[in-house]
C-alpha positions in Angstrom: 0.0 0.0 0.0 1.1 3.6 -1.0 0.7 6.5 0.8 1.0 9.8 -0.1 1.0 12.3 3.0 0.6 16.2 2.0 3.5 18.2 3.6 3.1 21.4 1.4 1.7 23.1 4.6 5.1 23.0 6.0 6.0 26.4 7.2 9.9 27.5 7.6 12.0 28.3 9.4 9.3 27.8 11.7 6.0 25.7 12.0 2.4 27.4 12.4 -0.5 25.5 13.8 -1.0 23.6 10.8 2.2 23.2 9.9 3.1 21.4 13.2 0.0 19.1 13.1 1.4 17.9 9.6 5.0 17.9 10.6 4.2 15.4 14.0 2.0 13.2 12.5 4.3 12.4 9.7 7.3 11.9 11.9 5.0 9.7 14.1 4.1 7.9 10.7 7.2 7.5 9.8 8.2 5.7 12.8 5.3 3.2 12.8 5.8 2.2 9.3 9.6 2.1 9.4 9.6 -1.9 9.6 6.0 -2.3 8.2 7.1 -3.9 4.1 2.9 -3.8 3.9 3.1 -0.1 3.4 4.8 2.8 1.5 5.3 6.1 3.1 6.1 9.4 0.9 5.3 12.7 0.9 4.7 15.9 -1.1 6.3 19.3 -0.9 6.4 22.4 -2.8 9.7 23.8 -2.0 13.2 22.7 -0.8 13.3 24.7 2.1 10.6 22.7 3.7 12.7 19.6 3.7 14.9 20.3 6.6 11.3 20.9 8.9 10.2 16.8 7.8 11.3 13.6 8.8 13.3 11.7 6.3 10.8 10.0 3.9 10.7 9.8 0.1 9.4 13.4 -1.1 7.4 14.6 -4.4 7.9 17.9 -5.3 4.3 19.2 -6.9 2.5 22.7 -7.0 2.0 24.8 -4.2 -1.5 24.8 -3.1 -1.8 28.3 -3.2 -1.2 27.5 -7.2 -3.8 28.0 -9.8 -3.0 24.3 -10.9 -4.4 23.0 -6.8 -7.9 21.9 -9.0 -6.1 19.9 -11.1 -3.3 18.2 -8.6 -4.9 14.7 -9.4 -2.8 14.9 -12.7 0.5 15.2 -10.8 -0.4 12.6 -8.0 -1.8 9.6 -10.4 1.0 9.1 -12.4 2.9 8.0 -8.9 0.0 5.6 -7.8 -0.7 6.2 -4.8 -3.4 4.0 -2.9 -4.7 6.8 -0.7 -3.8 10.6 -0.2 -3.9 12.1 3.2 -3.9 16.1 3.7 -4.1 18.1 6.6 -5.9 20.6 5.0 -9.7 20.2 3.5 -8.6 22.6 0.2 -6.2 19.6 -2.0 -7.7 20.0 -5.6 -9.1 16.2 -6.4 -10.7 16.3 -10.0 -10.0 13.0 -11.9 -8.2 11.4 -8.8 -7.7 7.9 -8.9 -7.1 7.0 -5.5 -8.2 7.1 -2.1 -8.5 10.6 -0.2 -8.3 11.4 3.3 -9.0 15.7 4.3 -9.1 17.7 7.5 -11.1 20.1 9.0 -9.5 21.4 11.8 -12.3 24.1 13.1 -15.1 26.3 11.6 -13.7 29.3 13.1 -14.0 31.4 10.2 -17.8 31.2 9.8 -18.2 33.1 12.9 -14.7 35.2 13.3 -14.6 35.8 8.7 -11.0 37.7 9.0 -8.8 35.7 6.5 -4.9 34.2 6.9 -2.7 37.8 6.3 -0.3 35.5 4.6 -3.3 35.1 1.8 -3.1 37.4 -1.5 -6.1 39.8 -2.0 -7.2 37.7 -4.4 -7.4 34.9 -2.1 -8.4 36.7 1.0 -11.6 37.8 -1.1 -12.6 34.6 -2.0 -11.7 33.1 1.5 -14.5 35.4 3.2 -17.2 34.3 0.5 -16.2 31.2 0.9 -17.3 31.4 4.6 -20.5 32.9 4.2 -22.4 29.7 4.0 -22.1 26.4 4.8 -22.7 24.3 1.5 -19.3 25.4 -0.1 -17.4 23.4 2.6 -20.0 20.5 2.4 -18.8 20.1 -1.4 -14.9 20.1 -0.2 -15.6 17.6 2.3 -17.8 15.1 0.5 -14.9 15.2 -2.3 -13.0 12.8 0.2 -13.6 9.6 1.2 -13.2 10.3 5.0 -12.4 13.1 6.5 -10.4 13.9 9.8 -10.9 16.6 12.6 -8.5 17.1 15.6 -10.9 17.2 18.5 -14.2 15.4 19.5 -15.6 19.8 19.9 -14.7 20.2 16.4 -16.2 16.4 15.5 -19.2 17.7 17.0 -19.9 21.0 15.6 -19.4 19.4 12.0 -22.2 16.9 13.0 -24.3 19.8 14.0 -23.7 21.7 10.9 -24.4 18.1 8.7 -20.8 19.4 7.2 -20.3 15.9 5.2 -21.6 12.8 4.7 -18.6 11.1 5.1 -17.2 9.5 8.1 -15.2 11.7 10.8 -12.5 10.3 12.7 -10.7 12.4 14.9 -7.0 13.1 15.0 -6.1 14.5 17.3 -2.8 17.2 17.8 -0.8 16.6 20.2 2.2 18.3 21.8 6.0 17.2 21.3 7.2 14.9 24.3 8.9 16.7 26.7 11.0 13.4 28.1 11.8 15.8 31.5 8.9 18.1 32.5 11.0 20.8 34.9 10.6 20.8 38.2 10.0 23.8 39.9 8.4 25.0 43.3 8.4 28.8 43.0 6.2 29.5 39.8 3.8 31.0 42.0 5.8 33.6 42.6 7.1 34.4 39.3 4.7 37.0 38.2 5.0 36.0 34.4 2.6 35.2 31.7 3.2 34.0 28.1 1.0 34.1 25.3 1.6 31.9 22.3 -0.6 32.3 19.1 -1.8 35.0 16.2 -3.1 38.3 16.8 -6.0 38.1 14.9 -9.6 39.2 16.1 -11.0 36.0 17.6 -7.9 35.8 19.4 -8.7 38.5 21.3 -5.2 39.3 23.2 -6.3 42.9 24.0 -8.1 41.4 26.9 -4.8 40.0 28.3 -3.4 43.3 28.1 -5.9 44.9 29.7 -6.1 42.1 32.8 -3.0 44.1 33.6 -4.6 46.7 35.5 -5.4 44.3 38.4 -2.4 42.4 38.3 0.5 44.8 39.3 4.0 43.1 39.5 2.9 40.6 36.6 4.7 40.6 33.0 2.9 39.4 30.1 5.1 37.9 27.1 3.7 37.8 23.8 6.0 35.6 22.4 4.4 35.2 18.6 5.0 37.6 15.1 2.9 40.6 15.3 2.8 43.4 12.9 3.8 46.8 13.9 0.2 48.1 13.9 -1.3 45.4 15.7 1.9 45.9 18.1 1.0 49.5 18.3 -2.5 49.1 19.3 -2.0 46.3 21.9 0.6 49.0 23.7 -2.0 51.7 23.6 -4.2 49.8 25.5 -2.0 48.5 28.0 -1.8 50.5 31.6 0.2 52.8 33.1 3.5 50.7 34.3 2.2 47.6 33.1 4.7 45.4 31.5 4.2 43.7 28.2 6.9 42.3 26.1 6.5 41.4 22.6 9.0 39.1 21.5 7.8 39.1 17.6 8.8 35.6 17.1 10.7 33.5 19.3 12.6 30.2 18.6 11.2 26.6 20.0 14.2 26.3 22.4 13.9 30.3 23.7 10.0 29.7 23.4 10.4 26.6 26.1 12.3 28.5 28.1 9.9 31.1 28.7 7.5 28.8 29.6 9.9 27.3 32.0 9.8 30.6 33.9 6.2 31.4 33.5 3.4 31.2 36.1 0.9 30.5 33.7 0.3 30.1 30.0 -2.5 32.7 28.9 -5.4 32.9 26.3 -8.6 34.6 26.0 -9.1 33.1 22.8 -13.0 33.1 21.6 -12.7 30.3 19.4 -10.0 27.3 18.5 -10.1 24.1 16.7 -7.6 22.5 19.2 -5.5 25.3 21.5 -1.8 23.3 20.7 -0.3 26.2 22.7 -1.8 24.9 26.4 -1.4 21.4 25.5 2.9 22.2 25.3 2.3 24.1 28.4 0.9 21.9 30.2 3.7 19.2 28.7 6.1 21.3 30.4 4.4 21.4 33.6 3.1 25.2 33.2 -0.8 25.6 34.2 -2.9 27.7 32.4 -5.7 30.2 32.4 -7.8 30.1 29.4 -11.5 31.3 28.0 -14.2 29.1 29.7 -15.4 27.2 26.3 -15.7 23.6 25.6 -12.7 23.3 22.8 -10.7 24.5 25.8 -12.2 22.2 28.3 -11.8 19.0 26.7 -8.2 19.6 25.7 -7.5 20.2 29.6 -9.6 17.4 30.4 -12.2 19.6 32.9 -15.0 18.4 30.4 -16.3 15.7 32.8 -17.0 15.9 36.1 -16.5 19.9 36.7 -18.9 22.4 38.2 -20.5 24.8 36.6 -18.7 27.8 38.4 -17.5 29.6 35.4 -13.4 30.3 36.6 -13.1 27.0 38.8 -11.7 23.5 37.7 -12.9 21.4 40.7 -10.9 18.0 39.7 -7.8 20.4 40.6 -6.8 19.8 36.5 -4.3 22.1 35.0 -6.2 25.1 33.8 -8.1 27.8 35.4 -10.8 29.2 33.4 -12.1 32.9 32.7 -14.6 35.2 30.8 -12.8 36.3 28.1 -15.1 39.3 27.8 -13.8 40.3 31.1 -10.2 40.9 31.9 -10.8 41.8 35.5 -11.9 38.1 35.4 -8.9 36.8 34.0 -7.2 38.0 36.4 -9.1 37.0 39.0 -8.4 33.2 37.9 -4.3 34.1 37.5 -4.1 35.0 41.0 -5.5 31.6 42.1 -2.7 30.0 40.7 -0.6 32.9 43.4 -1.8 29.8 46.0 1.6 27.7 45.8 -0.6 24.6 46.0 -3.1 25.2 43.6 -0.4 26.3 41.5 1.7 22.9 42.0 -1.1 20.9 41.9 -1.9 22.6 38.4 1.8 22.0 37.3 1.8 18.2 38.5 -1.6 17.5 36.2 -0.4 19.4 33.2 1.8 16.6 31.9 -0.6 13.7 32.6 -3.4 15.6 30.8 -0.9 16.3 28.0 0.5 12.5 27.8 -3.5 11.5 26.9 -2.8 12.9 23.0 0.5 11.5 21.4 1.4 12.0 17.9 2.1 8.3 18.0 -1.5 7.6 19.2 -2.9 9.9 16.4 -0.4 8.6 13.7 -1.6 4.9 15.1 -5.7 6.0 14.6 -4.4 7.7 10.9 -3.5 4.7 9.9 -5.9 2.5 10.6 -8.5 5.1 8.4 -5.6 4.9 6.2 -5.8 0.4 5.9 -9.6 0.5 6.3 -9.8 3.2 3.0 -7.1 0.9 0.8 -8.5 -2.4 1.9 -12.2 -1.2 0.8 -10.6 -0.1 -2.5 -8.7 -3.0 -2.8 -12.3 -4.6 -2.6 -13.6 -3.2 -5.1 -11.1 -4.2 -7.9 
């Protein structure tokens, strides 16, 4: 069995979101099937510079799916046979394909929160917002594939809600790399830090970070991510007198763990995530954070069974507390809990258990059996 796994996401020098999710399940893929003669492993690229971000595998070099020829990719991937195709993202052209197809949804943020990707031409940005104004446009993506993957059982459910596709949903999950030593620290109480990790877009909503400040005097907030200088701008506009923000426009994985290592809490007041990958590699690290009370959030820290219904409390003593994120007085209000140096140990001692229950090796493991289940029905068929 061939399979063709699509890396063109692949950011450099750096992974985003997506790019990570591709980048951990192939390595975990690669691992599983390193021994396995039953099955062929490969993958496509668009650009040399993404190699160095892969694991080594046999790699294709096709169109960039940005490329006016993404419609029309079949024509490139038949002539190398593969039995199924598996791409992170739900866009891969698939007209005249003759093989199996596996696409992902990873959220529907942009039907509620319709601000496009800023990496996106205008051309593309246009189309990207009418493409979110209904529904049945993704339905006709989807239902192109034979199956189709999500990355969390919130994400799973919302498709079902929305009848996205008729095909089968499995979820695959992210996951966070291992950290094989979480840190061991007693003093992160006391250390007055908080890091945020993700994009400054409007859903995102980081202002309300910056503006949880004003009740928490002594505290630095890191915003480790790239920002543009406007949006940089506006966030120190709205930050108050002799609070401290530090935007680190970019940091590396190694500086980026660090951070954390010093933090007293990872920090989001997202509105709206597929996943959250950011608190999951906190929490690897043994850093407890304070996020937006919403279910995505919930399941990921594992306070979606058995918690009260106190909005800001986590009464299984998990990892995370939780907060309005239309209220930054209430963020802070669920930071300072974690000033308790037991319920801030007790939140660092859960975060790597709760991390440990999504492994790319368990994902990779639940990709491939989609993966055997798609070949052997086409198989079937011959």
């Amino acid at each position: 069995m061939r399979l063709l796994f699509d890396a063109r996401y692949t950011r450099w020098p750096r992974h985003d979101g997506i790019s990570r999710y591709g980048a951990g399940l192939l390595t975990a893929l690669a691992h599983l099937t390193a021994d396995d003669d039953a099955i062929t492993l490969e993958a496509l690229i668009h650009d040399e510079r993404q190699i160095p971000m892969l694991p080594t595998v046999p790699l294709h070099r096709v169109s960039a799916p940005t490329s006016p020829r993404e419609p029309l990719l079949a024509r490139q991937l038949n002539p190398l046979r593969p039995d199924v195709v598996f791409s992170p993202m739900q866009t891969m052209g698939s007209w005249g394909r003759d093989y199996r197809l596996i696409l992902t949804l990873h959220d529907l943020i942009y039907y509620t929160h319709p601000t496009p990707p800023r990496d996106l031409s205008l051309p593309l940005r246009g189309l990207w917002r009418a493409y979110h104004t209904a529904y049945w446009p993704q339905r006709l993506l989807l239902d192109r594939a034979d199956a189709v993957v999500t990355v969390s059982r919130t994400t799973r459910d919302l498709m079902a809600a929305h009848r996205l596709t008729r095909r089968p949903v499995t979820v695959v999950s992210n996951a966070a790399d291992e950290v094989p030593q979480p840190p061991q620290r007693r003093n992160g109480h006391a250390a007055r830090t908080l890091t945020y990790m993700g994009a400054f877009l409007p859903y995102k909503n980081a202002e309300a970070l910056v503006r949880s400040l004003a009740w928490l005097p002594g505290y630095t907030l890191h915003l480790a991510s790239r920002i543009e200088p406007r949006e940089e701008a506006r966030l120190r506009a709205l930050a108050p007198a002799r609070a401290r923000v530090v935007f680190h426009r970019g940091i590396s994985d190694e500086d980026y763990a660090r951070l954390l290592d010093h933090s007293t809490a990872l920090v989001t007041a997202s509105r709206a995530e597929g996943y959250g990958l950011p608190i999951v590699e906190a929490m690897a690290r043994g850093v407890p954070v304070v996020v937006t009370d919403m279910p995505i959030f919930r399941e990921v820290t594992g306070a979606d069974a058995g918690v009260g219904p106190t909005v800001g409390t986590q009464a299984d003593g998990g990892p995370a507390e939780f907060a309005d994120p239309d209220d930054p007085r209430d963020f802070a209000r669920a930071v300072r809990r974690l000033e308790d140096p037991v319920r801030w140990q007790e939140a660092a001692q859960a975060g790597p258990v709760r991390a440990a229950a999504h492994t790319w090796e368990d994902s990779a493991r639940t990709l491939l059996a989609l993966v055997r289940s798609l070949a052997g029905d086409a198989h079937g068929r011959d």
